[in-house]
GUSEMI-177057 format. One record per residue: x, y, z of N, C-alpha, C, O in turn. Coordinates in steps of 0.02 Angstrom, whole numbers, padded with zeros to 5 digits, always signed. Example, Ala and Ser with C-alpha at 12.3 -4.5 7.8 and 13.67 -1.06 7.14 Angstrom:
# residues 2
+00660-00284+00390+00615-00225+00390+00660-00165+00390+00712-00166+00423/+00642-00112+00354+00684-00053+00357+00645+00002+00394+00670+00057+00402/
# end
This chain:
# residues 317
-00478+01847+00425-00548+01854+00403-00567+01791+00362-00547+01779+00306/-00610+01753+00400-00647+01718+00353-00715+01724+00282-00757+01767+00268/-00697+01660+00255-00736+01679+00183-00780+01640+00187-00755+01590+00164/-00846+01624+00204-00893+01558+00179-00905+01550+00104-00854+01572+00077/-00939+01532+00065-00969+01490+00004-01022+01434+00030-01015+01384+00066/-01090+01466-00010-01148+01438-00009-01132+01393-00090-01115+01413-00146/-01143+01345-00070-01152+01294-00137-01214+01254-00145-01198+01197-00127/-01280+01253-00163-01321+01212-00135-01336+01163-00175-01374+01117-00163/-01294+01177-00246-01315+01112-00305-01231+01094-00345-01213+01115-00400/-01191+01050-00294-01136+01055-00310-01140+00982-00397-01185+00955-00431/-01065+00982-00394-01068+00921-00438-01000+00915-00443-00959+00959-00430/-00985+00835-00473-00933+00832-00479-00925+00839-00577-00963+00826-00623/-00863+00864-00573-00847+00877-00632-00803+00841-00671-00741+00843-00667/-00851+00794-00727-00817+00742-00776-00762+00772-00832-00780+00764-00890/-00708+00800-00824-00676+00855-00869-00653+00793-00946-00601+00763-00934/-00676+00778-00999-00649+00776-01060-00619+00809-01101-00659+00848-01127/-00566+00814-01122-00523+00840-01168-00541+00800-01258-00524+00748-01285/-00577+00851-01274-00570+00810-01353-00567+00872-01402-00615+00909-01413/-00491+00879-01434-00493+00922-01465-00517+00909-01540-00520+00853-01565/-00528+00950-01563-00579+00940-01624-00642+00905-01621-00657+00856-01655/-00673+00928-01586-00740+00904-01558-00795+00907-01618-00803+00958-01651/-00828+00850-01628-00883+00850-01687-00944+00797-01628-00945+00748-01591/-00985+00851-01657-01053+00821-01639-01075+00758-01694-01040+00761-01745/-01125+00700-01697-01147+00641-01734-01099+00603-01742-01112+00558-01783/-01032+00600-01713-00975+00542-01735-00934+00526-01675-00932+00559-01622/-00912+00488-01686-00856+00453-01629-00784+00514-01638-00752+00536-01685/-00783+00526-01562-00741+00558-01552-00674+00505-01498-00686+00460-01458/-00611+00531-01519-00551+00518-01499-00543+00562-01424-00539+00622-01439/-00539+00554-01348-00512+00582-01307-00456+00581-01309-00423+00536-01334/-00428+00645-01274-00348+00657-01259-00346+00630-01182-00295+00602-01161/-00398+00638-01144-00367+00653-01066-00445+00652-01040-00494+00660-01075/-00446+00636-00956-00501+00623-00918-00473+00637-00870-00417+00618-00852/-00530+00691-00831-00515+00688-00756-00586+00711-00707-00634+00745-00727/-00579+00686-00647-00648+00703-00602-00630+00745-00562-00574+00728-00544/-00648+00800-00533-00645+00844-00502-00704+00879-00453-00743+00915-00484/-00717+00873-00374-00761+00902-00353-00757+00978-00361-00713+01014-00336/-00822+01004-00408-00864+01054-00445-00924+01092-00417-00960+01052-00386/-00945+01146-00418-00988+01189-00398-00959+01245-00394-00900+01256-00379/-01022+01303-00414-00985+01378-00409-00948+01395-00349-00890+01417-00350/-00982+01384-00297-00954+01415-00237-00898+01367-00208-00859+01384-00164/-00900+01323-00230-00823+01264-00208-00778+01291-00240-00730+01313-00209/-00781+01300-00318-00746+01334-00365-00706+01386-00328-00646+01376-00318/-00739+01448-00304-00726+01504-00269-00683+01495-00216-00635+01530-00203/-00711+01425-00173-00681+01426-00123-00626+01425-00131-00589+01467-00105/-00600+01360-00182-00534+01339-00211-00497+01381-00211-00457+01384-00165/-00496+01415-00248-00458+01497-00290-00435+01521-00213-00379+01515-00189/-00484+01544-00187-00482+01574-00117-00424+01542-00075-00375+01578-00068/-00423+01496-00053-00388+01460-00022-00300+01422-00059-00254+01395-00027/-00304+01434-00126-00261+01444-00183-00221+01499-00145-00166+01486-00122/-00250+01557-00138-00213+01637-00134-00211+01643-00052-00202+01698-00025/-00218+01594-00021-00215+01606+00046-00279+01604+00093-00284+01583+00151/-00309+01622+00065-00376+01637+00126-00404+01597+00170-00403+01539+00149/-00430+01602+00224-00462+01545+00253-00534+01533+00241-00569+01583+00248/-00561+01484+00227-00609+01455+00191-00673+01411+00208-00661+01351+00210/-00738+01429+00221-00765+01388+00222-00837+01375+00157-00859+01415+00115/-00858+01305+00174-00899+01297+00119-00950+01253+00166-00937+01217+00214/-01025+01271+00130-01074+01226+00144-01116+01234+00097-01104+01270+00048/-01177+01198+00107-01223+01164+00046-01235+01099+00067-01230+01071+00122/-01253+01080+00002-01291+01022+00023-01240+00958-00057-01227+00978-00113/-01229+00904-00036-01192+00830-00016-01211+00786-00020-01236+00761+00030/-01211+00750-00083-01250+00678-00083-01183+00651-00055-01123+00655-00067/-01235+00611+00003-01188+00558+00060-01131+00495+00028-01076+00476+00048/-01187+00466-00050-01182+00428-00076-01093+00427-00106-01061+00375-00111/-01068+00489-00122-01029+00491-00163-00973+00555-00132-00929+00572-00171/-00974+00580-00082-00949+00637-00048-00871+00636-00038-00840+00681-00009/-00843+00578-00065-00761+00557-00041-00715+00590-00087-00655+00578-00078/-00732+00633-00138-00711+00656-00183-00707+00729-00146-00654+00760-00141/-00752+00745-00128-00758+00807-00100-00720+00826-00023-00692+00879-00009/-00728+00776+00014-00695+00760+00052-00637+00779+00054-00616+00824+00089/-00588+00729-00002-00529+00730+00018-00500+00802-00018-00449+00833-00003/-00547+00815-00067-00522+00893-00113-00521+00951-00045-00483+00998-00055/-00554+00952+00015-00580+00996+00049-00518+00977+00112-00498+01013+00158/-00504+00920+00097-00459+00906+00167-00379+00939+00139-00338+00972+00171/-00376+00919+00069-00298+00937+00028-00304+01006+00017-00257+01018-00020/-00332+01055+00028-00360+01108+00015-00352+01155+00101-00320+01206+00113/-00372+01136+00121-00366+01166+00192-00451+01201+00203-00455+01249+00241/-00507+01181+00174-00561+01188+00185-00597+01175+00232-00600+01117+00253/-00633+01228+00260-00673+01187+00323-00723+01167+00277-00739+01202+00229/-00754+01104+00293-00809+01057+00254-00873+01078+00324-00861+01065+00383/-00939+01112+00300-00984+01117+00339-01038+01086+00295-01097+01091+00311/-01019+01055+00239-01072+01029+00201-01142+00973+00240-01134+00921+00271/-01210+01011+00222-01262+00966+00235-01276+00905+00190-01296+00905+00132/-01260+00847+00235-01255+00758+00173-01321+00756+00156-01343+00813+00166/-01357+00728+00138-01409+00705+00112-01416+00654+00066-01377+00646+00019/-01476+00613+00079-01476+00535+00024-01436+00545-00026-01413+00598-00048/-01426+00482-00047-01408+00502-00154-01337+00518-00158-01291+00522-00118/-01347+00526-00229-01261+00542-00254-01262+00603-00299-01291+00610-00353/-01221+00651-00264-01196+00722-00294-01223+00716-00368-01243+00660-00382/-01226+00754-00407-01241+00742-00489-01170+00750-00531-01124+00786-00510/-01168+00718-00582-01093+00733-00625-01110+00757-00680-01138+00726-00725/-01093+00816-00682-01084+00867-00747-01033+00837-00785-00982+00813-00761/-01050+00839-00857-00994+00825-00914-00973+00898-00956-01013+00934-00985/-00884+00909-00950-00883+00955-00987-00821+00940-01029-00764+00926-01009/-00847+00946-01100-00777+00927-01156-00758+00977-01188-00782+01007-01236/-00704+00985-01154-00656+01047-01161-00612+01021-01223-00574+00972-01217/-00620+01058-01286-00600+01069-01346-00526+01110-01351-00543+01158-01385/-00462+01118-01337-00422+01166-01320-00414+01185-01413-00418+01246-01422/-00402+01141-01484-00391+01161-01523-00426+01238-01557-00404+01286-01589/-00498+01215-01525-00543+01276-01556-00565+01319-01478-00622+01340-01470/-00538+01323-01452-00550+01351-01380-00609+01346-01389-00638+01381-01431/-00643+01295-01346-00736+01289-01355-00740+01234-01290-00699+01190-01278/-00799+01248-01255-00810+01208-01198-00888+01198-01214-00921+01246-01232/-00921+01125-01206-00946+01114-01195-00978+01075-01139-00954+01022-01119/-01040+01105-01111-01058+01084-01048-01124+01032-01053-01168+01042-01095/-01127+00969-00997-01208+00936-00981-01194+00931-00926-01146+00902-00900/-01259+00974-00893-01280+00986-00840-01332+00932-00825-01376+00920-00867/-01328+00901-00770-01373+00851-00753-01435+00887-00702-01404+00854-00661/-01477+00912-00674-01525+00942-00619-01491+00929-00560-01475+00980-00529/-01475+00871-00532-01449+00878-00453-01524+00840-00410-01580+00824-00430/-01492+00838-00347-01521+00801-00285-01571+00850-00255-01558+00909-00244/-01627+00821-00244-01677+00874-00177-01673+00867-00132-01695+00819-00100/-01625+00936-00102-01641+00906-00023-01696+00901+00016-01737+00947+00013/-01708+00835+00067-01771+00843+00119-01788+00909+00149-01744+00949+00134/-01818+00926+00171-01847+00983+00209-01798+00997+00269-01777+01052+00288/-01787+00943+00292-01750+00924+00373-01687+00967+00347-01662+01013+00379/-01664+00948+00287-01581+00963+00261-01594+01053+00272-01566+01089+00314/-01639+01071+00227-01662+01158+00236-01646+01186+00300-01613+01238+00309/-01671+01150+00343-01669+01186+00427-01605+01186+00441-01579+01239+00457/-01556+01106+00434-01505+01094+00445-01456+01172+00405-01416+01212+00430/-01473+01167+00363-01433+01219+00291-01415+01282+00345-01364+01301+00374/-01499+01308+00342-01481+01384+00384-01456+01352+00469-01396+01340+00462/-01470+01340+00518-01431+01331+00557-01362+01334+00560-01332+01366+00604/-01330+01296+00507-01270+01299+00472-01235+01358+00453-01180+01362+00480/-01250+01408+00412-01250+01460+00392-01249+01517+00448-01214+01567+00442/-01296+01505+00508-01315+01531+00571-01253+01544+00600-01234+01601+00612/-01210+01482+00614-01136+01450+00656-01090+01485+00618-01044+01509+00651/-01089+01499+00538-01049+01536+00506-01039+01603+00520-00983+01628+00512/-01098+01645+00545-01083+01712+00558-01034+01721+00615-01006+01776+00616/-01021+01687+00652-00985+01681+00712-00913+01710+00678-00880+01759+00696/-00905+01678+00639-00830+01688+00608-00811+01697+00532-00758+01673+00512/-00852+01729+00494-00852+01738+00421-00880+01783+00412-00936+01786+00436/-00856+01835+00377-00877+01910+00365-00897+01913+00286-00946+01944+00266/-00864+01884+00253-00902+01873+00187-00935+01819+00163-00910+01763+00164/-00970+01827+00149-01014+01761+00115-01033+01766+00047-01056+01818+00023/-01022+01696+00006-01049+01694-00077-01082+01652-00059-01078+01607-00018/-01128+01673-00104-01199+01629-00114-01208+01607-00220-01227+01648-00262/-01187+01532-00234-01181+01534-00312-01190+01467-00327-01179+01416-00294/-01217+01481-00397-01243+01434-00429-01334+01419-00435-01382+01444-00405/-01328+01374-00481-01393+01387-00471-01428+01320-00426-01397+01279-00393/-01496+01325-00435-01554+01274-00377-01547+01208-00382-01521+01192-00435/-01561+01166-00347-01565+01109-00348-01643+01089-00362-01681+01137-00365/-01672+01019-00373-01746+01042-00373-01776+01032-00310-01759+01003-00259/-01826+01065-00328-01887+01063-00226-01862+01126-00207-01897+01143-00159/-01822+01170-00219-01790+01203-00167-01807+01290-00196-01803+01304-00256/-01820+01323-00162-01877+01381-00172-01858+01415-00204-01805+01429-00177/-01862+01452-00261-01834+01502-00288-01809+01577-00264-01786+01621-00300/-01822+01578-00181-01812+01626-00147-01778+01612-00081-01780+01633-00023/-01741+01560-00125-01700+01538-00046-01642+01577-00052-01621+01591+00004/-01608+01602-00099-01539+01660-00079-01569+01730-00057-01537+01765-00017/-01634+01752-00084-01640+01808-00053-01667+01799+00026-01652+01843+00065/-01706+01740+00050-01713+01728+00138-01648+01727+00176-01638+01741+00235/-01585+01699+00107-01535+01677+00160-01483+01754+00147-01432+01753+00181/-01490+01800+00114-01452+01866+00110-01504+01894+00166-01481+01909+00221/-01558+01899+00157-01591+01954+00223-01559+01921+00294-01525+01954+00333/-01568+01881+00300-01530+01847+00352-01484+01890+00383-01487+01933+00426/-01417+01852+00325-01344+01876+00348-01347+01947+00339-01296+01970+00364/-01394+02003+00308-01410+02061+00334-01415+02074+00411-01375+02109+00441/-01466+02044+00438-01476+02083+00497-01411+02039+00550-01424+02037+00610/-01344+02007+00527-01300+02006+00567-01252+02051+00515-01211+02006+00503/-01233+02093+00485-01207+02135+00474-01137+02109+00399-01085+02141+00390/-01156+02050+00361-01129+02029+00345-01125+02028+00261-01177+02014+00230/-01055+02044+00221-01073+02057+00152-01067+02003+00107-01020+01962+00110/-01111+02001+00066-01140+01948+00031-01133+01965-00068-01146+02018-00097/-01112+01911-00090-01078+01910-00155-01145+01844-00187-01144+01783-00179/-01188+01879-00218-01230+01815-00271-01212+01807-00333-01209+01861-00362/-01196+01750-00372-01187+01750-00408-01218+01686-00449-01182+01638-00463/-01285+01689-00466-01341+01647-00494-01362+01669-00545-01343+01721-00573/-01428+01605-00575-01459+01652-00637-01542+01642-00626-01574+01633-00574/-01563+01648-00688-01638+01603-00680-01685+01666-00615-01686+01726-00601/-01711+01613-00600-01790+01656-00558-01739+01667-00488-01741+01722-00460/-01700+01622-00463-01649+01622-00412-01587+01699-00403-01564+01730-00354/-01583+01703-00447-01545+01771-00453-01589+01849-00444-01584+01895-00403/-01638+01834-00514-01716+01882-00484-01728+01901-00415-01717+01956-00390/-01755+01842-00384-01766+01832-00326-01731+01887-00234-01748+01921-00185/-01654+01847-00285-01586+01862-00236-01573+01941-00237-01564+01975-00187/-01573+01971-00316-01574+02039-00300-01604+02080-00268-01579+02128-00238/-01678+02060-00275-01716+02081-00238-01721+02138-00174-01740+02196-00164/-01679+02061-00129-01642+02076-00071-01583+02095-00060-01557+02084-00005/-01557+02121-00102-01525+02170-00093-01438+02154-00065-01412+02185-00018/-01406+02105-00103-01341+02083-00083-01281+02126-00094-01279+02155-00148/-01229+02135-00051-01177+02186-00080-01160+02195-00149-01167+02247-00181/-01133+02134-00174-01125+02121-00252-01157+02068-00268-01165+02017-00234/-01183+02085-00344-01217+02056-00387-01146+02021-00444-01116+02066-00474/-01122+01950-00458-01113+01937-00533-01145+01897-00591-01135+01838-00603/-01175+01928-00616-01222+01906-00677-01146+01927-00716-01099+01965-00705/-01171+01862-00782-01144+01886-00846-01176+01909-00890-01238+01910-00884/-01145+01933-00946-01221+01978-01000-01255+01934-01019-01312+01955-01028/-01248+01866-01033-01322+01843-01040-01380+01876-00977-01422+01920-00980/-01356+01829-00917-01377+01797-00857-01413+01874-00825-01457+01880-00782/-01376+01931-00865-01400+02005-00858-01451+02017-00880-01499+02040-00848/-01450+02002-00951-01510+01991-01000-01562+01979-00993-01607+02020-00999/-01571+01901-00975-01612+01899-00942-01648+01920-00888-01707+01903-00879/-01629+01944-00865-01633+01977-00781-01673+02039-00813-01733+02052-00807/-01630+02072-00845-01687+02151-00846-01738+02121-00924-01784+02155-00947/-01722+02072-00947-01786+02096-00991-01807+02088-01068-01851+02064-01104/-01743+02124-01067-01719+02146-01133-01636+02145-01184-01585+02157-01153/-01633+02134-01243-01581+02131-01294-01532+02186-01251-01554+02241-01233/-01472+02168-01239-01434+02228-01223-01369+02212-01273-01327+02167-01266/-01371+02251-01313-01329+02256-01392-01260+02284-01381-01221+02284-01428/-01249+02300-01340-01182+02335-01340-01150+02349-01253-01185+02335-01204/-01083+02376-01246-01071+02394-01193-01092+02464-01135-01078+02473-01075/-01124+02497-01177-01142+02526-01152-01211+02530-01120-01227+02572-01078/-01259+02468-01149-01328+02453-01148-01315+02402-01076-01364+02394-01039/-01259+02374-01061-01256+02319-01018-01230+02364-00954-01243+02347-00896/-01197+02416-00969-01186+02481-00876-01256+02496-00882-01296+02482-00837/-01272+02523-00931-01327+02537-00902-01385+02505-00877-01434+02538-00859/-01384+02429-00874-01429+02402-00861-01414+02351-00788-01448+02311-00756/-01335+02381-00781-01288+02365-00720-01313+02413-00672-01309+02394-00614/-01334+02462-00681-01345+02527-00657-01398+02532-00631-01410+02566-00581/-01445+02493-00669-01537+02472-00656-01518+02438-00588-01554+02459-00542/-01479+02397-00571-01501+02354-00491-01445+02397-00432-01423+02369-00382/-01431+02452-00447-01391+02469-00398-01430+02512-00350-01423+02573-00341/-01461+02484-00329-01510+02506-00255-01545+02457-00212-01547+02396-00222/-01573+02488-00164-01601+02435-00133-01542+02369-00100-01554+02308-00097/-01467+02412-00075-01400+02407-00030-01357+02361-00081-01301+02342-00065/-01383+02346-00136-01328+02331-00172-01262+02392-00209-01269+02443-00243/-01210+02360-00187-01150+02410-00181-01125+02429-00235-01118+02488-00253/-01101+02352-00279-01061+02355-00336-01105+02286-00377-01141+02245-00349/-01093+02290-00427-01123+02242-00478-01052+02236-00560-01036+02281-00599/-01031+02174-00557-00993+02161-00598-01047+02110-00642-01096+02076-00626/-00999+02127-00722-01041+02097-00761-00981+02054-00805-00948+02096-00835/-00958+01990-00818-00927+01962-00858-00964+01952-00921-01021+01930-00931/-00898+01979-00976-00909+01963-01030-00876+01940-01081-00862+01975-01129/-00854+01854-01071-00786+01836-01099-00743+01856-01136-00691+01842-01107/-00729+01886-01193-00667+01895-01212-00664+01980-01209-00614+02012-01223/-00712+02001-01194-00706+02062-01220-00716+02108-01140-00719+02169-01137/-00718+02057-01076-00669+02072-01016-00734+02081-00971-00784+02048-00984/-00733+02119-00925-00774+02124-00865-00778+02194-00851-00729+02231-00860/-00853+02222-00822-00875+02305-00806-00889+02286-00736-00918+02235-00717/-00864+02337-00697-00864+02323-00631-00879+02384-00591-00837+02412-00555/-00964+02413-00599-00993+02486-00594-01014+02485-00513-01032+02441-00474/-01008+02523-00511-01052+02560-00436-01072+02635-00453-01073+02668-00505/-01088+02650-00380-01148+02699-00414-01102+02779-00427-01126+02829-00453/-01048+02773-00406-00998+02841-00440-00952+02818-00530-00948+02851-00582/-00919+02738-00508-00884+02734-00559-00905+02681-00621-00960+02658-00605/-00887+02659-00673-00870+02593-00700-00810+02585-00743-00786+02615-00791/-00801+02545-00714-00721+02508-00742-00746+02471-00794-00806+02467-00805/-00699+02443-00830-00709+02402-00883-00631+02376-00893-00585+02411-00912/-00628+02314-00880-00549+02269-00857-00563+02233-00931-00617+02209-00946/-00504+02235-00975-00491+02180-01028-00436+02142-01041-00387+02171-01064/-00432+02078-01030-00392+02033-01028-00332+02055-01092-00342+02087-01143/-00272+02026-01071-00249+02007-01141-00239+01947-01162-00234+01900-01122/-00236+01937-01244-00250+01872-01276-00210+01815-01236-00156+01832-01211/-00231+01758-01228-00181+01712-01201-00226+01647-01236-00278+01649-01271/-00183+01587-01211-00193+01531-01232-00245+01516-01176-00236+01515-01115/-00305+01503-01216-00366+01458-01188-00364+01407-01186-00386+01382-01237/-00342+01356-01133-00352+01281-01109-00411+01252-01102-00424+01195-01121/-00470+01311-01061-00534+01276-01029-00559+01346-00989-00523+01377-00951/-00645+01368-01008-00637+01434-00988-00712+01387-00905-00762+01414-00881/-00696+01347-00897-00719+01307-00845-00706+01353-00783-00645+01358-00776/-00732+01381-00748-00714+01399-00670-00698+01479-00699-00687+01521-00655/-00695+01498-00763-00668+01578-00741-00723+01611-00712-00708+01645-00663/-00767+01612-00723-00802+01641-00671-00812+01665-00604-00820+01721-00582/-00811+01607-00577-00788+01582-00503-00720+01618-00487-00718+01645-00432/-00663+01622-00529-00607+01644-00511-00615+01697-00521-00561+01722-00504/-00659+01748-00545-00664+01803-00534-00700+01834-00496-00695+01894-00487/-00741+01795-00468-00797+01816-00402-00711+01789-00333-00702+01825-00284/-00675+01744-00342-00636+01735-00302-00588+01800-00278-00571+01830-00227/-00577+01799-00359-00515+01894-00361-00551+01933-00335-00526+01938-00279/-00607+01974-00337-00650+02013-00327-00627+02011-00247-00579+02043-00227/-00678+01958-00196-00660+01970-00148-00604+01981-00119-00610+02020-00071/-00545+01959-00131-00491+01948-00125-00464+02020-00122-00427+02046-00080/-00497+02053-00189-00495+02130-00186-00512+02177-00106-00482+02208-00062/-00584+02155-00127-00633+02181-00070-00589+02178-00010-00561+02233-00004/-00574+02143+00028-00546+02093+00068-00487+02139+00107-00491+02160+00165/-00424+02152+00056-00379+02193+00041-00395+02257+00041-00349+02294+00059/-00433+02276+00031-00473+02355+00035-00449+02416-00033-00449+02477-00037/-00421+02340-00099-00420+02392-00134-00475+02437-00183-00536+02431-00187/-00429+02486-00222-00498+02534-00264-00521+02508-00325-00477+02478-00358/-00584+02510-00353-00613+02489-00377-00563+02439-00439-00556+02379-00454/-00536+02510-00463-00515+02470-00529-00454+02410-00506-00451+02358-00539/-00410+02419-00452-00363+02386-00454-00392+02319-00418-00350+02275-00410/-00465+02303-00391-00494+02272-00354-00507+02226-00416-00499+02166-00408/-00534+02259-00500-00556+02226-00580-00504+02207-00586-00512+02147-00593/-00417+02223-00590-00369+02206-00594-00357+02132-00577-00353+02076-00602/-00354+02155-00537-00349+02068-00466-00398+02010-00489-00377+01953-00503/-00467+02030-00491-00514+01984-00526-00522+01958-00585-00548+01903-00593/-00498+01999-00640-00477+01983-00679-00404+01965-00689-00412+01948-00748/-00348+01956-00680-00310+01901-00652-00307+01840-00632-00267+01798-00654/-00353+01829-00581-00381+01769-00562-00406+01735-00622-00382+01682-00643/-00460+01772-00649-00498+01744-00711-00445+01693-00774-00448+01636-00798/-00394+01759-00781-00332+01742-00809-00311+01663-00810-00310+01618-00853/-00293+01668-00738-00253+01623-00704-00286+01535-00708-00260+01479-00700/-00361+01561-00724-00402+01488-00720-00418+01461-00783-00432+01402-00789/-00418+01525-00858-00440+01499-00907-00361+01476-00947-00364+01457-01006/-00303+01477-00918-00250+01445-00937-00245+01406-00914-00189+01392-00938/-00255+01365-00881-00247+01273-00849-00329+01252-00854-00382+01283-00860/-00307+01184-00849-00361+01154-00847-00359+01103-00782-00325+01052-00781/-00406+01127-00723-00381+01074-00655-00345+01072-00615-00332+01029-00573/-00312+01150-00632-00233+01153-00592-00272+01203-00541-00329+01226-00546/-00216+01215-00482-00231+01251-00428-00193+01340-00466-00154+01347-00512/-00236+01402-00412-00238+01453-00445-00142+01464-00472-00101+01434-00438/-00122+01499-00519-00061+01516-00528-00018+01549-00436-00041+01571-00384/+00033+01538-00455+00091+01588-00375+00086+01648-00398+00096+01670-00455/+00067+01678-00340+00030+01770-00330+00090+01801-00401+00067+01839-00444/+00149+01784-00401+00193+01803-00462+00170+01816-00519+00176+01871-00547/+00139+01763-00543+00096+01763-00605+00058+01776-00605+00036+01784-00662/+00012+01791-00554-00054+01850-00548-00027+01895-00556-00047+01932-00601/+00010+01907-00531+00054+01994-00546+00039+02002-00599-00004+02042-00619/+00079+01957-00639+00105+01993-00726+00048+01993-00752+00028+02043-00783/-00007+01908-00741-00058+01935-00782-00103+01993-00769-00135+02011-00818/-00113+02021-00722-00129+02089-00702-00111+02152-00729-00146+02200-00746/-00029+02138-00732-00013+02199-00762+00006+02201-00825+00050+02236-00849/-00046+02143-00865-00069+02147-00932-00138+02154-00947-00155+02136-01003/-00199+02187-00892-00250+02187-00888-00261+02263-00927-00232+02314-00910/-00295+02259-00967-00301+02357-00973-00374+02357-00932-00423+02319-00930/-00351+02429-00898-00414+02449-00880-00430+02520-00890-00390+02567-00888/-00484+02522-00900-00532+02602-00903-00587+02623-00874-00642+02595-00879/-00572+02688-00831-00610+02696-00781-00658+02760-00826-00634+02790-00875/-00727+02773-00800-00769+02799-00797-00793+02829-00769-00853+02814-00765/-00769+02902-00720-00799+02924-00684-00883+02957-00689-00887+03001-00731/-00945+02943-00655-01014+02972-00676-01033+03040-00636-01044+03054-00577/-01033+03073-00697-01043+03162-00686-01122+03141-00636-01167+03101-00650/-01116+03181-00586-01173+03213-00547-01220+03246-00579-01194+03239-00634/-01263+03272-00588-01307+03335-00603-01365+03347-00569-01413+03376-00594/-01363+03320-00497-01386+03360-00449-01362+03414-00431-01303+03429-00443/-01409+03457-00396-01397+03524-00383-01366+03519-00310-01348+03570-00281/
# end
């Protein structure tokens, strides 16, 4: 079974290491490295880390693509990426390991031409042939519609295909809309989404609970240290890490939209599906740049995950 990944505003990723990080002064680096970056590349990575077969598309500044390239060739990735003028954008992120603290600059990214759009879905088109799941992540590039994940989920709807978003902003809005198998917002990225202050854990199921219609299945919500809720419309789990050494919490995300499927995929039950994903998560916020841990060490960190399930009383008649 193949996996696609929609990426449409990738970047490459400038990783700095400066521990004891102070803003207004000259700072000392430990370490530098470049890395081709984007949510759904991210995903792919992980994916293809744990075995899976893999593809990725989006959109590719032509200018600068050799990075990506060769990450996708060492990787065992199929590359369906759409090129376009220009050069990819480079995100800077200075990863602090003394005070576990990451800081991110996000640059906006490349517009693709119109021509690239047509090219995109066509692309995506050739994917149903042989990819049963599809992620769609990250957020927009500019020019590019705020309702382009929900045109491109109705889509892979009417070929029968399940779809993982994981955006924020008017793009995520948009995407729910239409109705994707799983939703991952984090509690901000939630927050925003419905509205309103959600103060506690119980304010955030329940507001997990608000988009579960309209064929969305399951909706996970990350919430860094204090773990991930992973509700549908009978259960919610709630997976919590245990303490470990924070290197760089860069990509956990992604590695948990990676676990997840991976779950899905496998056909396990809910909670041991949060298990797995959170593992992954594990597995990415202890290195910095490294490929996912050997399924071994997913194990253990797994079976240091606590989890608690929630079954939801009926009171229909």
């Amino acid at each position: 079974m193949k996996i696609a990944t929609v990426t449409l505003n990738p970047a490459i990723d400038q990783t700095v290491q400066v521990d004891g990080f102070q803003l207004n002064t000259v700072n000392r680096g430990q370490a530098m490295r470049f890395d081709a970056g984007g949510k759904g590349i991210n995903v792919a990575s992980f994916l293809a880390d744990a075995g899976y077969a893999v593809a990725v598309t989006g959109f590719l500044g032509q200018d600068n693509a050799a990075i990506f390239e060769r990450f996708f060739a060492r990787k065992w990735i199929a590359d369906h990426f759409v090129r376009i003028p220009g050069e990819t954008r480079i995100g800077v992120k200075i990863v602090d390991e003394v005070n576990q603290q990451t800081t991110d600059i996000n640059m906006p990214g490349l517009s693709p031409p119109a021509e690239a759009l047509d090219t995109l879905r066509a692309t995506i088109e050739q994917l149903t042939a042989s990819c049963d799941w599809f992620v769609l992540a990250g957020a927009l590039p500019p020019g590019v519609p705020a309702t382009i994940y929900a045109s491109i989920i109705s889509h892979l709807q009417t070929h029968g295909k399940h779809v993982v978003l994981d955006s924020s902003g008017e793009a995520l809005r948009e995407g729910v809309r239409a109705g994707p198998t799983i939703v991952k917002p984090n509690s901000d990225e939630l927050q925003q989404l419905i509205g309103h202050p959600l103060l506690d854990i119980a304010a955030i199921e329940d507001a997990a609970r608000q988009l579960l219609d309209g064929g969305i299945k399951l909706v996970v919500i990350s919430m860094g240290k204090q773990g991930a809720l992973f509700v549908d419309q009978e259960t919610t789990v709630r997976a919590v890490p245990p303490a470990v050494p924070v290197k760089s919490t860069v990509g956990a995300g992604d590695a948990m939209v990676a676990g997840l499927i991976a779950g899905q995929v496998q056909g396990l039950s809910l909670p041991e599906c949060a298990r797995l994903a959170t593992a992954f998560s594990i597995g990415r916020i202890t290195s910095v740049g490294s490929p996912l841990p050997a399924p071994e060490t997913l194990r253990a960190y797994g079976d240091r995950v606590t989890i608690q399930t929630t079954i939801r009383v009926s009171h229909s008649a």
